[in-house]
ZAMI-457201 format. One line per 4 residues: their letters; for each residue x, y, z of N, C-alpha, C. Coordinates in steps of 0.1 Angstrom, whole numbers, plus 5000, padded with zeros to 4 digits. Layout:
<recs>
a> X/Y/Z/X/Y/Z/X/Y/Z; ...
</recs>
This chain:
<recs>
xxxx> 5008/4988/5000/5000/5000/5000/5009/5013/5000; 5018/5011/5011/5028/5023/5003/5038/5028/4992; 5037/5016/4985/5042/5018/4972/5032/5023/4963; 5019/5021/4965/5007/5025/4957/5008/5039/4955
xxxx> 5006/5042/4972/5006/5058/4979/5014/5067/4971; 5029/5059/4974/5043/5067/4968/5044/5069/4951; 5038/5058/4943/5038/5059/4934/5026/5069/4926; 5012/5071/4933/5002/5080/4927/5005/5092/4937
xxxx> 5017/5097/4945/5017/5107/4949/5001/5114/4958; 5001/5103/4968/4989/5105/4974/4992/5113/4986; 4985/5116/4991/4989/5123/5006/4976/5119/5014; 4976/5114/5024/4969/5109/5031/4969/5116/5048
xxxx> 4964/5117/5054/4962/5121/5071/4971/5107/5078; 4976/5114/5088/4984/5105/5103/4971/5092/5100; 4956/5096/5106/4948/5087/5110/4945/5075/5101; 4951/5079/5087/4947/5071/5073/4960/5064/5077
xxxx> 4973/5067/5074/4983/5060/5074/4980/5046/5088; 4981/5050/5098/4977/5044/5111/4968/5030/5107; 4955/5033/5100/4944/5022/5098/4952/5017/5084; 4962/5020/5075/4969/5011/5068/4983/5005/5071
xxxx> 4987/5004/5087/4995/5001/5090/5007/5005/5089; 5011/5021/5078/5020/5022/5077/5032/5031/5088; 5025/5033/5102/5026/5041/5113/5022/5032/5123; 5028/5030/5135/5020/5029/5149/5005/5034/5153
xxxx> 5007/5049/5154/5000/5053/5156/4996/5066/5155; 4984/5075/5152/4983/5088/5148/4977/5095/5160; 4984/5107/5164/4978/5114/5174/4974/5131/5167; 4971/5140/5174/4973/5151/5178/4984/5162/5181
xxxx> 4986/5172/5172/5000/5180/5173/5005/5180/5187; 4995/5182/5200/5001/5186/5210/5004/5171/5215; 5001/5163/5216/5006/5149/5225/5013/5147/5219; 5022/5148/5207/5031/5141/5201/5049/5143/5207
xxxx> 5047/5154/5213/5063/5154/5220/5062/5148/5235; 5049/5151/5242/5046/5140/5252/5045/5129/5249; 5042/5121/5241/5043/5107/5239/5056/5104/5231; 5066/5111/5227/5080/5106/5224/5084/5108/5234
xxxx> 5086/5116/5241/5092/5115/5251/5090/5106/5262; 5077/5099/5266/5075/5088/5273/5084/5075/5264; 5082/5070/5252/5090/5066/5247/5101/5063/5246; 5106/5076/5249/5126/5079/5248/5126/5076/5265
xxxx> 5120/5080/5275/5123/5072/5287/5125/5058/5288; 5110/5053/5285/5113/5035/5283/5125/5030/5272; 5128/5034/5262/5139/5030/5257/5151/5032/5266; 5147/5043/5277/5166/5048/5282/5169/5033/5292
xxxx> 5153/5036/5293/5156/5029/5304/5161/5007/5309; 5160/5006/5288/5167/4999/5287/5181/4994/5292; 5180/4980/5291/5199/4975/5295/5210/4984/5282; 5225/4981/5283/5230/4991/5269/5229/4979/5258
xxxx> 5228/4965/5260/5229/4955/5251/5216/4951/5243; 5201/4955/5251/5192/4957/5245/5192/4966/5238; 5191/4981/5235/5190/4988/5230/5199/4990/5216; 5216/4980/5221/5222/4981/5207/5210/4973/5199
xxxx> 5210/4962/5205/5203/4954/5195/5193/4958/5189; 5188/4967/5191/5172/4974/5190/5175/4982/5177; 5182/4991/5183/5191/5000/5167/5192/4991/5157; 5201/4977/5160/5205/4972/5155/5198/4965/5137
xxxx> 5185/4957/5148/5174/4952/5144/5169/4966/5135; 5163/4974/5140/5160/4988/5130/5167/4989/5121; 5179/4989/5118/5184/4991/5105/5187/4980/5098; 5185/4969/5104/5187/4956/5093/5173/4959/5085
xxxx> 5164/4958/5093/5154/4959/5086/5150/4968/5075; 5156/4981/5078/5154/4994/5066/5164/4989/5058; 5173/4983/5061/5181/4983/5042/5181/4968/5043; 5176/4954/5049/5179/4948/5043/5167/4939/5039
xxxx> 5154/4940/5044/5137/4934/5049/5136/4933/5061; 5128/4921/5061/5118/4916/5072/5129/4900/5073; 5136/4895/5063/5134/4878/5064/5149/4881/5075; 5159/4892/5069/5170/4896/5079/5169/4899/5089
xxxx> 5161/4910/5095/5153/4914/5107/5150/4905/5117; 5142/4893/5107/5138/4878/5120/5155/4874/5125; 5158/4873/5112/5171/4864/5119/5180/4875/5127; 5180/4887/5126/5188/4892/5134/5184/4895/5147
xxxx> 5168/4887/5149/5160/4891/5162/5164/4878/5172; 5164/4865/5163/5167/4849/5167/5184/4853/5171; 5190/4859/5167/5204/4860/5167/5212/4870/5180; 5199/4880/5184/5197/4887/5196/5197/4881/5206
xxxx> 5184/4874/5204/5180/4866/5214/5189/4857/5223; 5193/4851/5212/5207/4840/5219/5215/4849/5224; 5218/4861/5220/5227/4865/5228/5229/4874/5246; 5215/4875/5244/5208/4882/5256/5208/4871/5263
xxxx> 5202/4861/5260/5200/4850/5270/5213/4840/5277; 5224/4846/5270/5232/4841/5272/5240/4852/5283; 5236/4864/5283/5245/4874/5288/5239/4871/5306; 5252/4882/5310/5252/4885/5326/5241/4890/5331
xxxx> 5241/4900/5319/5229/4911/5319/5218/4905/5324; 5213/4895/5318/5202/4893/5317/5199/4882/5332; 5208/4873/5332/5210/4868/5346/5208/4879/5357; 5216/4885/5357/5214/4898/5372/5199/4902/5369
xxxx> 5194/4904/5356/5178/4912/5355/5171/4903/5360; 5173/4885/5360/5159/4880/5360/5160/4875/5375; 5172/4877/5381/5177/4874/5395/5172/4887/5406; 5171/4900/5395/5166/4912/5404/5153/4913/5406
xxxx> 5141/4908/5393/5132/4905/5396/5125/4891/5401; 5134/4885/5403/5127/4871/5417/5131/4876/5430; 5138/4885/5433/5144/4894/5444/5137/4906/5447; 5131/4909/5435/5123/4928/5435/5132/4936/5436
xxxx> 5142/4935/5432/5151/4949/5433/5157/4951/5418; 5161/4963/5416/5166/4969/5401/5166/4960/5391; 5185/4956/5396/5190/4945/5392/5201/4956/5381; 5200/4964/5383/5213/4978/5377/5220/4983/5386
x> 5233/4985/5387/5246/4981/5391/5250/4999/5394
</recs>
């Protein structure tokens, strides 16, 4: 559908994009820097090994699809689950504390 879009030079509203998937979600001028910014908190507030991966995954997918993307998500995974990181996180929540150093 966005190649349709792009190709007849359409212009469509936030709310149109949204109900064809090509967006999250469409708001209102004024909530839009409050809701990135709640956003950019929960990302900060990621581990640093998550977040590479997260970048990471985002740009496989913009230059390379979707079929790279999975694999670079399966290829994450194993690595998170193998990390310290993630030991201390799942040890801090059977404990209730942080689990950040």
């Amino acid at each position: 559908s966005s190649r349709v879009l792009c190709s007849l030079a359409t212009c469509i509203d936030g709310r149109k994009a949204a109900s064809l998937g090509l967006v999250l979600e469409a708001m209102d001028t004024p909530l839009v820097l409050p809701h990135t910014l709640t956003i950019a908190r929960k990302i900060a507030s990621f581990s640093p090994i998550a977040i590479k991966g997260l970048l990471k995954s985002i740009r496989m997918q913009q230059e390379e699809g979707l079929e790279s993307h999975l694999q670079r998500e399966a290829d994450a995974q194993s690595q998170a689950y193998a990390s310290q990181e993630l030991k201390d996180a799942v040890l801090a929540m059977k404990h209730k504390t942080s689990g950040k150093k």
